[in-house]
C-alpha positions as CSV (number, residue, x, y, z in Angstrom):
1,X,224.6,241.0,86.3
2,X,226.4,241.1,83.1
3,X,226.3,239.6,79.4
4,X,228.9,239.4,76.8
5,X,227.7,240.5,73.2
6,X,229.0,240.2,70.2
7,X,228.9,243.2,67.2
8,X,231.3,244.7,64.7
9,X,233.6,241.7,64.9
10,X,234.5,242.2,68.5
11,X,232.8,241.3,71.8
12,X,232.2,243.1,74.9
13,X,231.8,242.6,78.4
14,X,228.2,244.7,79.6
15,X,226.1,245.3,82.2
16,X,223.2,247.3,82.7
17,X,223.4,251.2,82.7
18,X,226.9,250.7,80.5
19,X,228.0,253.2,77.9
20,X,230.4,251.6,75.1
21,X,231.6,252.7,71.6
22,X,231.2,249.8,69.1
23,X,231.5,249.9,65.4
24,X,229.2,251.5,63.3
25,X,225.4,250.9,63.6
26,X,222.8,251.7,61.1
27,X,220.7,253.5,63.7
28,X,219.7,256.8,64.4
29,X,220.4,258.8,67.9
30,X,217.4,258.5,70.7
31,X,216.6,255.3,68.8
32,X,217.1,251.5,70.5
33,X,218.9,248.4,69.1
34,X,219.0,245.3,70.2
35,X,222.1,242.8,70.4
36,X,220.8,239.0,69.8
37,X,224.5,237.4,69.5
38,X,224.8,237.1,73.4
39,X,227.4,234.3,74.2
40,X,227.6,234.7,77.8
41,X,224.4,235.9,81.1
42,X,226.2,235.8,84.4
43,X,223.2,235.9,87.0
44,X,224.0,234.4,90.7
45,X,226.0,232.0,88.0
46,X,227.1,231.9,84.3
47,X,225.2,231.2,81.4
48,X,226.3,229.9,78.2
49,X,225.8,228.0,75.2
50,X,221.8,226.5,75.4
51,X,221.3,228.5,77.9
52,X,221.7,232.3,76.5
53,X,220.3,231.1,72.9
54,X,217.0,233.4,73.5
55,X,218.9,236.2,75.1
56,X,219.2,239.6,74.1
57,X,221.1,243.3,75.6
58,X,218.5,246.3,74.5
59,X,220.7,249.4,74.4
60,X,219.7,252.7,73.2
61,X,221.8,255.0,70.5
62,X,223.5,258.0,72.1
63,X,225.8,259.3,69.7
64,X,227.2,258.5,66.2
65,X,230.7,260.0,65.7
66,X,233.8,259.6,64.3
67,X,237.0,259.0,66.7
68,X,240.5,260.8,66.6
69,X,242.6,260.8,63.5
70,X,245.1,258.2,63.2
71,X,248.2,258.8,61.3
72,X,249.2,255.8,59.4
73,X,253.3,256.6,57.9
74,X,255.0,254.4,55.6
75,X,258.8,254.7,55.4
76,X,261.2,252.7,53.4
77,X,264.8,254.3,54.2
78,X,268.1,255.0,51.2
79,X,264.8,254.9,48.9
80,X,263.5,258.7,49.4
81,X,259.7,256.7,49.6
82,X,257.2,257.8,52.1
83,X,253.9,257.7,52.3
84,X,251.1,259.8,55.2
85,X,247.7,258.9,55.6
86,X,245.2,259.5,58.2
87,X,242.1,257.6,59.3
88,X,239.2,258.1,61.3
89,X,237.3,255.2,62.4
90,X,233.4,256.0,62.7
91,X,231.8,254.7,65.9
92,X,228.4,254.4,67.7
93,X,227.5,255.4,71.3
94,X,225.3,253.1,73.1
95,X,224.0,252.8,76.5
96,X,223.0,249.0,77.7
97,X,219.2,249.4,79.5
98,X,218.4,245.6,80.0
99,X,219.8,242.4,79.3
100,X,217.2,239.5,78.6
101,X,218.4,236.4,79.6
């Protein structure tokens, strides 16, 4: 059984007992959220549209971090311009316990 959700802006493909990184939720660690934008419940046959608008993935919060630093470089060449930066994107840990639907 799987579901995709949608959060942050992106969607992912989840089944129970899952651990994925998704942007940053306002949540603290050991506590549970719960995902309500489900588009799709495969089940012995998929699910969607009518069919998944009550369905919901419970997950609980493992970890809020922030990933690896990216270096972003800007170069314009005969101009002497250049330009470093670095960013690190903060993320959320969750493991999926049930999906609803």
């Amino acid at each position: 059984m799987y579901a995709i959700i949608v959060t942050g802006g992106k969607q992912y493909k989840v089944s129970e007992g899952d651990e994925i990184r998704v942007e940053k939720l306002d949540a603290e660690v050991g506590s549970t959220v719960t995902f309500d934008q489900v588009l799709a419940v495969s089940d012995n046959g998929l699910k969607v549209g009518k069919d998944v608008a009550s369905a919901s993935v419970t997950a609980e919060v493992t970890d809020q971090a922030r990933d690896k630093k990216v270096i972003v470089y800007k170069y314009k060449r005969k101009s002497g311009y250049h330009k470093k930066n670095g960013h690190r994107q903060a993320y959320t840990q969750v493991k999926i316990n049930k999906i609803n639907g």
